[in-house]
C-alpha positions as CSV (number, residue, x, y, z in Angstrom):
1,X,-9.3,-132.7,50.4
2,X,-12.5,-134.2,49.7
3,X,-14.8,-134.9,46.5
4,X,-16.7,-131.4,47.5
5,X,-13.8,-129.4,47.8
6,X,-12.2,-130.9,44.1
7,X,-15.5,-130.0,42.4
8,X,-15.5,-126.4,43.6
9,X,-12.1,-125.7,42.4
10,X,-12.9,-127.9,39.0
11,X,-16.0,-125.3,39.0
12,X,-13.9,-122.2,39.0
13,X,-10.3,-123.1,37.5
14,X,-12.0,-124.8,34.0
15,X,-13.4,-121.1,33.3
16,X,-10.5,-119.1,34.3
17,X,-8.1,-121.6,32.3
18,X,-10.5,-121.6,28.8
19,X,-10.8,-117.7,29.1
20,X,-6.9,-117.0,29.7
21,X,-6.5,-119.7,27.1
22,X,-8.8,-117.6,24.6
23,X,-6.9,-114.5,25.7
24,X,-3.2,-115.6,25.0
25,X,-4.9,-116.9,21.0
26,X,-6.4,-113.6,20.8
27,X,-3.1,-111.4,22.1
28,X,-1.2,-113.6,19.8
29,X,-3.4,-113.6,16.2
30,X,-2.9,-109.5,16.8
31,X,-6.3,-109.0,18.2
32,X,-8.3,-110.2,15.2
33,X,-11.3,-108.1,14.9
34,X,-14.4,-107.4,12.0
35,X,-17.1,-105.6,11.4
36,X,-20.9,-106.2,11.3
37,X,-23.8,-104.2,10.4
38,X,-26.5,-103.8,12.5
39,X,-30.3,-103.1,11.4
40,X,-32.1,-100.6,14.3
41,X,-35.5,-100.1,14.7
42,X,-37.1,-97.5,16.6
43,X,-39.8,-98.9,19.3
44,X,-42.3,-96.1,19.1
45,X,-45.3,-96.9,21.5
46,X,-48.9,-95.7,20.8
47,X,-52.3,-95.9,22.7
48,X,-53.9,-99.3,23.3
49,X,-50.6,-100.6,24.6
50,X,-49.7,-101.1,20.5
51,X,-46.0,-100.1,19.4
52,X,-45.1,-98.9,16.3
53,X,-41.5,-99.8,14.1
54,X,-39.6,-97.6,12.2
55,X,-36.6,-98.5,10.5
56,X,-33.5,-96.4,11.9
57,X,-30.0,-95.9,10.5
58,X,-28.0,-99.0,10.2
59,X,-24.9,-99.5,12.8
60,X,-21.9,-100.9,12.2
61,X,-20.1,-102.4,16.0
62,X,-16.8,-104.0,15.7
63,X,-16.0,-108.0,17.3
64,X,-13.6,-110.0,18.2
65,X,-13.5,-113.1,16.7
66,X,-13.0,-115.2,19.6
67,X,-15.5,-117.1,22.5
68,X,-15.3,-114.4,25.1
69,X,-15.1,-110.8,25.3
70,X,-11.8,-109.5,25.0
71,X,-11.0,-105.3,25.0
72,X,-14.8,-104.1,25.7
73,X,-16.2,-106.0,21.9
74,X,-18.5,-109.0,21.9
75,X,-17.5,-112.2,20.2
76,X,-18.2,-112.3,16.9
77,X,-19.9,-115.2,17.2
78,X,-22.7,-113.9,19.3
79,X,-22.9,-110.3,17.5
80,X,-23.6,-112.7,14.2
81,X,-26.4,-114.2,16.0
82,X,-27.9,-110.8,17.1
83,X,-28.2,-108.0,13.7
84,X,-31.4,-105.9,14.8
85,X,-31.0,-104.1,17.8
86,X,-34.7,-102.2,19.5
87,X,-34.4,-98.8,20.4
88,X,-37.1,-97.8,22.8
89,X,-38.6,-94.0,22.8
């Protein structure tokens, strides 16, 4: 095998080891999950290429609290980093 074909497989077997890694922590915390609210805004546009804000109902969307996604919810981590959420009329 050479140098090439080492690098390619380093490529694509570090991922898949850190996620199932994450994974097994995950299954074996009891899939730890919280809760974060998130401020909306509505994106209203008007004339002139100008957009108005209005402030919409706060959203609450549940994470997991681990690097990667696990079971469809984001990793808390990045939902932490992200609390207003645009929605576009």
């Amino acid at each position: 095998m050479n140098w090439i074909q080492r690098i390619l497989i380093l490529l694509v077997a570090v991922p898949v080891v850190a996620y199932l890694g994450d994974l097994a922590v995950v299954r074996l915390r009891g899939n730890p999950t919280a809760d974060v609210t998130i401020k909306q805004y509505y994106a209203i546009p008007q004339k002139g290429n100008k957009v108005q804000y209005a402030p919409a109902d706060p959203a609450v969307e549940e994470c997991v609290d681990a690097l990667f996604p696990h079971g469809g919810d984001r990793p808390c981590w990045y939902v932490n980093q992200h609390t207003r959420r645009q929605i576009d009329m």
